[in-house]
N, C-alpha and C positions, 0 to 999 in steps of 0.2 A: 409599589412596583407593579404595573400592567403585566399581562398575562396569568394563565389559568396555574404560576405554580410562581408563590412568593418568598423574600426570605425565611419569615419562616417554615413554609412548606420545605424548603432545602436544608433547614435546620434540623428539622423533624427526618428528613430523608436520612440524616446521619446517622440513626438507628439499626439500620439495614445495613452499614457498614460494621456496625456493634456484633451484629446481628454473625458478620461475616468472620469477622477475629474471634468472636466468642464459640464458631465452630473450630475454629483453626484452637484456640485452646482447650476444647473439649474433647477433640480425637489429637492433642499431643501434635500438629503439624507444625508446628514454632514458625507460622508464620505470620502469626497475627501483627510483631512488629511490621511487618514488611505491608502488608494490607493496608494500613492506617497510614505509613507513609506514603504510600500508591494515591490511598483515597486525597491525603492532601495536599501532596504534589498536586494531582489531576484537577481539586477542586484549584489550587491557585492558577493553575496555566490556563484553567477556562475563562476563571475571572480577567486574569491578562489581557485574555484575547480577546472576550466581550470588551472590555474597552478602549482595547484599539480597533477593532472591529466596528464599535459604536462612532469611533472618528472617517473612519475607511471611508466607510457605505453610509454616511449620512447626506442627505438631499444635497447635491451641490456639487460636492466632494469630484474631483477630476477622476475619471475612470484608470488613469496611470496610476493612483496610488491604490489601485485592487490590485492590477498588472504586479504591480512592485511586489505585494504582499504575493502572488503564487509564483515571483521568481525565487519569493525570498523560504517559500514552501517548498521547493523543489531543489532549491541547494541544502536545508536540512538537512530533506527525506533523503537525498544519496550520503549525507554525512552519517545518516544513522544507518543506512542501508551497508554503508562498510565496518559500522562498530559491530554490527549483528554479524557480521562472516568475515572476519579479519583475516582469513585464509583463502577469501578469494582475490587473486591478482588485480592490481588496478579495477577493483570496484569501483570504487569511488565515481572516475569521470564518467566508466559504464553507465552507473547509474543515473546519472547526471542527463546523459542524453539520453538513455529511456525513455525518463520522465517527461524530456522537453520533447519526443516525438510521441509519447503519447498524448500528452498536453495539444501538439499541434493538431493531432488527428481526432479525440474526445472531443475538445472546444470547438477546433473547428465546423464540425457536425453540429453539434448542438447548438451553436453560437450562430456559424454562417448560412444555416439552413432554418433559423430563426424559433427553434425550438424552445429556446428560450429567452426574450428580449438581454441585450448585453447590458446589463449596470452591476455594478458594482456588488449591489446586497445578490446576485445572481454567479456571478462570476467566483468571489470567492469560495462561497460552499461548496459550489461544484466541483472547482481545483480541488478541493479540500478531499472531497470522498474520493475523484481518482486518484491522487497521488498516494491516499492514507492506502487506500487500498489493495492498490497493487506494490505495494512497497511489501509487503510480506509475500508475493509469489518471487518479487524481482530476486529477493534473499534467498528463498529456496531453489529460483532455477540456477542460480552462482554459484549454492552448497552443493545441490543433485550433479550439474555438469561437474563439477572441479571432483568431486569425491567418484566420480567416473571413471574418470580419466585416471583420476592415482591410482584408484583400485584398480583398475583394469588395463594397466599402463602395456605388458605385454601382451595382450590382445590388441591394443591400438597398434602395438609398433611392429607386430605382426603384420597387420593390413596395410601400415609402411614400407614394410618389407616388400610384399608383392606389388607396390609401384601405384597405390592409392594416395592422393594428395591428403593433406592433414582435414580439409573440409568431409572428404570421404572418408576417411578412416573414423572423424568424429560422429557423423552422421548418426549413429543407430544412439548415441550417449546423448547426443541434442537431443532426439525424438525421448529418449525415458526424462531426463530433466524438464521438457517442455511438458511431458504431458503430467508427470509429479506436480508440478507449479500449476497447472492450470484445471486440474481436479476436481479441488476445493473448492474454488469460484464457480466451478458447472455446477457442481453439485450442490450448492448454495441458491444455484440460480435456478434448479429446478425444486427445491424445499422452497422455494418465496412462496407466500399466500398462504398454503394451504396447512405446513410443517408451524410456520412461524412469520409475524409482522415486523418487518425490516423496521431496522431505527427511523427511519425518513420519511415510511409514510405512518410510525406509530407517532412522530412527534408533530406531522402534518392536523393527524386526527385530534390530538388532544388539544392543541391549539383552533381546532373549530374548524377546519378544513371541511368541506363536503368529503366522504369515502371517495366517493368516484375520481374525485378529483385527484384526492391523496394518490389511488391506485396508479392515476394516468402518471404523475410526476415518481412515484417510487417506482415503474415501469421503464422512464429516462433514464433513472439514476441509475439501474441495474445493468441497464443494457452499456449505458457509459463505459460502469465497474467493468465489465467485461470485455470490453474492445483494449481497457486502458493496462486490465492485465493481461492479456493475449501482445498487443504492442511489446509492452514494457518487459516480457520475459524471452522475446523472440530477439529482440535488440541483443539483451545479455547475453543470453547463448550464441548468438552469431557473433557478438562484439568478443566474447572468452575465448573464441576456435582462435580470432586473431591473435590472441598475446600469449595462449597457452600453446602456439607451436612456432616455432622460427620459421624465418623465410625460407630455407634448404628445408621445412618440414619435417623437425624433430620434435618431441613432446619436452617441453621443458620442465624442470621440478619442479614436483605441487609440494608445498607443504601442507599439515595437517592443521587443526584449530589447536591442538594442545601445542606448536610448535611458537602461537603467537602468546 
């Protein structure tokens, strides 16, 4: 096998997963089972993917079947975006077009402004980090607005009361869920470099990449992550105001997660 880490360098890595349940049984966490099933679920989905991935993006290969492979990335990620918050209303399609208006506005930057040439071995990775990664703010701005609004159901319907449309009434609840959701990603993006080495340019480097170069390409990817979760959470909470109030501009019932 080519490259700087072979089967059995990956065999040997398995250690470190040993490494990981054998803490979880020595402070009594019971969850070593769960660890080890994590570890080998994770290692077979990888292996999957490498080799469909090895068919995708090999020399030749029509660029529609990358296309194909991030539509088929982007109707997962909102399937699993609704198992993670089954309490938020019509997730699901939200999510759905999130993803496919961040997707349009990520790639197209990236793509149409020639940042990075379009093929294949290019195209997918890149869908890959923005959808992966804004798929955890899309869940929490879904959780933050929806637990808002229930908690705070008569303070909204107060500011109904005085003759506020449901977009104004929501207004101050959008602003705390948008900025809960998008936190994490700032402050991620201000610890790059100097806190800690991003996965993308640590596996750039170990594959032999110049630094410089790695920095310049983990520098795309971050700024990407970011536009794709600022998109993808602003979609949600605008796309929520619509189906969490009727047209006459009532709050409708939230239920809870223990309700699902």
């Amino acid at each position: 096998m080519n490259g700087p880490v072979g089967w059995v360098g990956l065999a040997v890595s398995l250690l470190l997963v040993a490494v990981a349940a054998g803490i979880s049984r020595w402070q009594h966490l019971g969850l070593g089972r769960q660890i080890l099933i994590a570890a080998a679920r994770a290692l077979a989905q990888l292996l999957l993917v490498g080799a469909a991935l090895t068919l995708i993006v090999s020399p030749g290969r029509s660029i529609w079947w990358s296309w194909l492979w991030v539509a088929a990335m982007l109707g997962y990620a909102s399937v699993v975006a609704r198992r993670r918050a089954p309490e938020v209303p019509n997730l699901l399609p939200l999510a759905l077009a999130s993803f496919a208006v961040a997707a349009v506005v990520t790639l197209g930057v990236v793509f149409g402004l020639h940042v990075f040439p379009l093929t294949g071995r290019t195209l997918v990775p890149i869908a890959g980090m923005m959808v992966g990664n804004s798929m955890t703010a899309t869940v929490l701005a879904g959780r933050r607005l929806t637990d808002e609004l229930r908690d705070k159901r008569d303070e909204v319907e107060a500011r109904l009361a005085l003759g506020q449309t449901s977009r104004q009434a929501a207004t101050p609840y959008v602003r705390a869920a948008l900025r809960a959701a998008l936190t994490p990603q700032i402050e991620t993006t201000k610890a790059t470099g100097l806190v800690f080495l991003p996965g993308a340019m640590t596996g750039l480097i170990l594959a032999g990449t110049a630094p410089l170069q790695a920095v310049l390409v983990q520098a795309v990817v971050m700024f990407l992550v970011l536009a794709a979760t600022a998109t993808t959470t602003v979609v949600i909470a605008l796309g929520l105001i619509r189906r969490l109030f009727t047209p006459d501009h009532r709050l409708v019932y939230l239920a809870t997660a223990a309700d699902h």
